[in-house]
C-alpha positions in Angstrom: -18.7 18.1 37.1 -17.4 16.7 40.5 -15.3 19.0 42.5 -12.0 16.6 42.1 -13.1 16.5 37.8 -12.7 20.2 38.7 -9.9 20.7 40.1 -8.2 18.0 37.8 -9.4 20.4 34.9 -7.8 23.5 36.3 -4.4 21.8 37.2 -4.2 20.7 33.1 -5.8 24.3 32.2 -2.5 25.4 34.0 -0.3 23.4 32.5 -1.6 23.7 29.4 -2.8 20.4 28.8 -6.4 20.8 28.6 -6.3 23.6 25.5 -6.3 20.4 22.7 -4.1 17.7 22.2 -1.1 19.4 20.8 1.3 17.0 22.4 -0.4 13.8 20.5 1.8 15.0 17.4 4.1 12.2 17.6 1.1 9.8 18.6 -0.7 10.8 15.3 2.0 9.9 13.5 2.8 7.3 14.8 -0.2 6.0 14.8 -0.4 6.9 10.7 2.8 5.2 10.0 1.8 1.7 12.0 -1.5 1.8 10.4 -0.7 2.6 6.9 2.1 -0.2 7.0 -0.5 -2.7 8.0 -3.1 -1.5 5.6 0.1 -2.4 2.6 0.9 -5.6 4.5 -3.0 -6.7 4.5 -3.2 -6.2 1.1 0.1 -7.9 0.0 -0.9 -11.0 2.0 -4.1 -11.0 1.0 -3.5 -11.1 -2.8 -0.8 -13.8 -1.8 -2.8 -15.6 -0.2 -5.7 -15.3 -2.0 -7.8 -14.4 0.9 -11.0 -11.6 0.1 -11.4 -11.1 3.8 -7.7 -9.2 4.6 -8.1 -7.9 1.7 -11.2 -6.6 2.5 -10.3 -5.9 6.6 -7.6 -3.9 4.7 -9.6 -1.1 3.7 -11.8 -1.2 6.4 -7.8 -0.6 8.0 -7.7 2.5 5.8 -10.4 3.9 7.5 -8.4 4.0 10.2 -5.3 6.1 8.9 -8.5 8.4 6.9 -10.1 8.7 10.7 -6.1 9.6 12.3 -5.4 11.7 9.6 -8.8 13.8 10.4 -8.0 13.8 14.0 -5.0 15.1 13.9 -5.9 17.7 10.9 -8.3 19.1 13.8 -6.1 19.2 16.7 -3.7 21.2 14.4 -6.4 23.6 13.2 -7.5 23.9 16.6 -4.3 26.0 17.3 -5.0 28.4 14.5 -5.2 32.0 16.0 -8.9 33.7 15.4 -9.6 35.2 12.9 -12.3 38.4 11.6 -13.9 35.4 9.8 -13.4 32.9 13.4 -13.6 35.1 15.7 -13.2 31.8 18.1 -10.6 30.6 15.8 -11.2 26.2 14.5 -11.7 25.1 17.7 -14.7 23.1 16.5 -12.6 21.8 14.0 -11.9 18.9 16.8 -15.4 18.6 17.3 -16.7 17.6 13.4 -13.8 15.2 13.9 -15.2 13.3 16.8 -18.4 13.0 14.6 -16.8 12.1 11.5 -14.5 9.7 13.0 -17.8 7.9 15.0 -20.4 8.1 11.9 -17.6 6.9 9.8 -17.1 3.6 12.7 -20.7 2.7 12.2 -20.2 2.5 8.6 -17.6 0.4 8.6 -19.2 -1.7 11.1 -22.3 -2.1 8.9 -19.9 -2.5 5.5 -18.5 -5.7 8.3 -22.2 -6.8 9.0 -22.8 -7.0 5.0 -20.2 -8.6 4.2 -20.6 -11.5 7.4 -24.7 -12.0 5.9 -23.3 -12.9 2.9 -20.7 -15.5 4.0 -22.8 -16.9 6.5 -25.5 -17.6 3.1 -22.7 -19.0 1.4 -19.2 -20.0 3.1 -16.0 -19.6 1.6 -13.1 -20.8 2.3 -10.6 -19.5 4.4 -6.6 -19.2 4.5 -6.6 -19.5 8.0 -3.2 -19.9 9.0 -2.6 -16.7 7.0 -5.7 -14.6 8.3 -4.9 -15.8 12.0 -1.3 -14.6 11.6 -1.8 -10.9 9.9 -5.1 -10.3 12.4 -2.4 -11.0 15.1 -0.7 -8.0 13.9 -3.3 -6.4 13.5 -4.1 -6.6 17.5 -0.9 -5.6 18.0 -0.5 -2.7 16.4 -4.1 -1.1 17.0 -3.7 -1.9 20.4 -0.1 -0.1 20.3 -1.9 2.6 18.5 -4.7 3.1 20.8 -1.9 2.9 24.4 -0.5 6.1 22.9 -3.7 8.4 23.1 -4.8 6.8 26.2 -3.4 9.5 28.6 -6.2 12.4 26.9 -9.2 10.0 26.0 -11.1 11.0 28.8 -10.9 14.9 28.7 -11.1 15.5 25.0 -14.1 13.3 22.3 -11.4 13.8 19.5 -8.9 11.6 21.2 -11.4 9.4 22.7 -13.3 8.6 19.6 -9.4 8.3 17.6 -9.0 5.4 20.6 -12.3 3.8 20.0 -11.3 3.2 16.5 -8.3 1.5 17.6 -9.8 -0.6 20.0 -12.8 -1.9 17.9 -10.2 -2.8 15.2 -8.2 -4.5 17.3 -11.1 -6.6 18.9 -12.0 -7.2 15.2 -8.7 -8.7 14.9 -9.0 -10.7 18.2 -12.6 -12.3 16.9 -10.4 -13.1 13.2 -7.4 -14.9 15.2 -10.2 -16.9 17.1 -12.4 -17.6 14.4 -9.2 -18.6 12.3 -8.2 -21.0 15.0 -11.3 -22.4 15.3 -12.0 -22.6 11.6 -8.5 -24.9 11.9 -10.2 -27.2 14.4 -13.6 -27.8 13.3 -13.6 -27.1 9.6 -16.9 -25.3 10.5 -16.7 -22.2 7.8 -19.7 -20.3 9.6 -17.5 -19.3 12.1 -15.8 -16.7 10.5 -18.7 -14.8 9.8 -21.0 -15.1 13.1 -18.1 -14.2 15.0 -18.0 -10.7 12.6 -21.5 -10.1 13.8 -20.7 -10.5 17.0 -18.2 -7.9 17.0 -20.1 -5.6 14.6 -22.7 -5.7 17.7 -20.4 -4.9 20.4 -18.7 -1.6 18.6 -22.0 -0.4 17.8 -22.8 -0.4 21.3 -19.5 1.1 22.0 -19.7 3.6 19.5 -22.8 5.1 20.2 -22.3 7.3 23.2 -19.5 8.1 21.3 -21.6 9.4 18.6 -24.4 10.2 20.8 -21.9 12.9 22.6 -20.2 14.3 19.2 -23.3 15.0 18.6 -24.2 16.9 20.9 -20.9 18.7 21.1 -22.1 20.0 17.4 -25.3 21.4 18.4 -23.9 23.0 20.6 -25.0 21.3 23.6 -23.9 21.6 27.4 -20.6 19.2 27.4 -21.7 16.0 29.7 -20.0 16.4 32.7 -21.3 20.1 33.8 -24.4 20.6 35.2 -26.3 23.8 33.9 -28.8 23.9 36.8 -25.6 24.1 39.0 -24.0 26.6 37.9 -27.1 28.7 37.7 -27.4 28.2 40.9 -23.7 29.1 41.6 -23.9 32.7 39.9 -27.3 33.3 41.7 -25.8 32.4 44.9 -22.8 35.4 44.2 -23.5 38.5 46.6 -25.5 41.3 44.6 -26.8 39.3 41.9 -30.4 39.1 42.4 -31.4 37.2 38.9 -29.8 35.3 36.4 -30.8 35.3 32.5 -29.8 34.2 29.2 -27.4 31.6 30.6 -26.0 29.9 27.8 -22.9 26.9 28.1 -21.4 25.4 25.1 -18.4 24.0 23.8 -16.1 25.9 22.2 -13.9 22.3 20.9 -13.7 18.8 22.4 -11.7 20.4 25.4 -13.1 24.3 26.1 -16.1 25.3 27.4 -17.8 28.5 27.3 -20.4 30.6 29.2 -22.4 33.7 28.3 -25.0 35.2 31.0 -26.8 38.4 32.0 -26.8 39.1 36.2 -29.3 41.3 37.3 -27.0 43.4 40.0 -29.4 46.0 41.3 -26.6 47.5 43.3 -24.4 48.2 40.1 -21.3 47.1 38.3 -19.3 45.2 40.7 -16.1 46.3 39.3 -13.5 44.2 37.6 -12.1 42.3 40.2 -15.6 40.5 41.0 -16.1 39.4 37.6 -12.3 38.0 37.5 -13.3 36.3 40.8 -16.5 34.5 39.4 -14.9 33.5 36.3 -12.1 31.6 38.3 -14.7 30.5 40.1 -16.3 29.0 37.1 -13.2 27.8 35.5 -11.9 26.1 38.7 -15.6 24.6 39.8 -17.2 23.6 36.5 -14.3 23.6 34.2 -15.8 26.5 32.0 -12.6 28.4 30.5 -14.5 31.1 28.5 -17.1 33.2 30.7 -18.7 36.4 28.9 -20.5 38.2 31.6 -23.0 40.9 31.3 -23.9 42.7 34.3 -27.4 44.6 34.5 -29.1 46.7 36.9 -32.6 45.8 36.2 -34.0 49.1 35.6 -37.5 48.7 34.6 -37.5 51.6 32.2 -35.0 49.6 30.1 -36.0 46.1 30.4 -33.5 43.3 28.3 -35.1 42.1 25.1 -33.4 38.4 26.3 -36.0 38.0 29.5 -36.9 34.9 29.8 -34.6 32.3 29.2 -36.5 31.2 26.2 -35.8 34.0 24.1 -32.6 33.5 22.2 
């Protein structure tokens, strides 16, 4: 993590904005309410108009209030006080949303692909006028939806993967509006569904360093952004500390970060005010907000059972 990504981190940490997205209430449900009305809206029209494709765009829609609805379950969860069962409370709750939100993307881009294969075999027609007109609020709305999580996409995968939804859907809608008009001018009924494909391939390779990192996040891997081998070398640098071992860093949720280590202090326990110190340093530096630090004094005659590194 830069120093400014650092810094940036510890101002929200103060102000409370980088604990989960608690103030995203009113986005969510937003976001739910816009959705779901265009998911009923799809579906009328497309029954009007006798059109399989909105119908069909309109539960691929759904997914998108099932994928808000999850988000915003986990940021709410995420606020739940620990517990003797979780001790670290559902924190992680934010982070099986981020994966279910980014697996349940690719599926509906495949479902997309499938369904484009088929019509390219065989054409059907197409109520274009219709389909150009509901796609075009379709842009508009997951476009609106996706401008109201904007502001925490980049420090937290929930909201970030709860955008990405929004923004593939809308350029889904974008390819159908141009697809629709050029249906209207060429009569060429092959459009429709190459166009699909085209866009099925460009959220897949948007979605999968979304997936890629949720991923990671649930194996508990060091979040991307903070370099391990830095700050190793940042305790080891700390006066009196003449090793470091069993350094672990993992996320706690899509937004918290925490640290366990042993230092080897042959000089004794620092006291208090030193640990305080390094885990302000740790916070402020590498945007870690949960250090657990065990200080040793390598006696020989009492080795720890945790030496080397590998040992877990």
């Amino acid at each position: 993590m830069t120093q400014a990504a650092a810094e940036r981190h510890g101002h929200e940490h103060e102000h409370g904005i980088g604990r989960g997205p608690a103030g995203f209430g009113a986005a969510f449900a937003l976001g739910l309410a816009l959705n779901l009305g265009f998911v009923i809206i799809e579906v009328a029209y497309g029954v009007i108009g006798n059109s399989v494709a909105l119908i069909a765009d309109a539960g691929h829609n759904f997914t998108d209030v099932l994928g808000l609805a999850i988000a915003w379950s986990a940021t709410l969860l995420a606020r739940r006080r620990p517990s003797h069962r979780y001790t670290y409370g559902l924190r992680s709750s934010s982070i099986l949303a981020a994966l279910f939100n980014a697996v349940v993307l690719l599926i509906a881009v495949g479902a997309i692909a499938v369904e484009a294969v088929e019509r390219l075999v065989a054409p059907a027609p197409v109520a274009s006028r219709t389909v150009m007109a509901v796609a075009a609020i379709g842009i508009a709305i997951n476009g609106a939806t996706a401008l109201l999580f904007l502001r925490g996409r980049s420090a937290d995968l929930n909201i970030r993967a709860a955008v990405q939804h929004m923004l593939a859907d809308a350029a889904v809608s974008l390819a159908v509006v141009v697809a629709g008009a050029m249906i209207l001018l060429t009569g060429w009924l092959w459009l429709d569904p190459a166009v699909s494909l085209g866009v099925a391939l460009v959220i897949v390779f948007g979605t999968w360093r979304l997936l890629r990192d949720a991923v990671n996040l649930a194996l508990h891997g060091v979040p991307p952004g903070i370099d391990a081998v830095a700050v190793r070398e940042h305790l080891c640098r700390h006066a009196g500390v003449a090793a470091v071992h069993d350094l672990h860093i993992w996320p706690m949720s899509t937004t918290e970060t925490a640290l366990t280590c042993h230092l080897v202090m042959p000089g004794g326990h620092p006291g208090d005010e030193m640990l305080a110190a390094l885990a302000h340093e740790l916070l402020q530096r590498f945007g870690i907000d949960h250090a657990t630090i065990q200080v040793e004094t390598g006696d020989p005659d009492h080795p720890c059972k945790l030496v080397p590194d590998h040992v877990v």
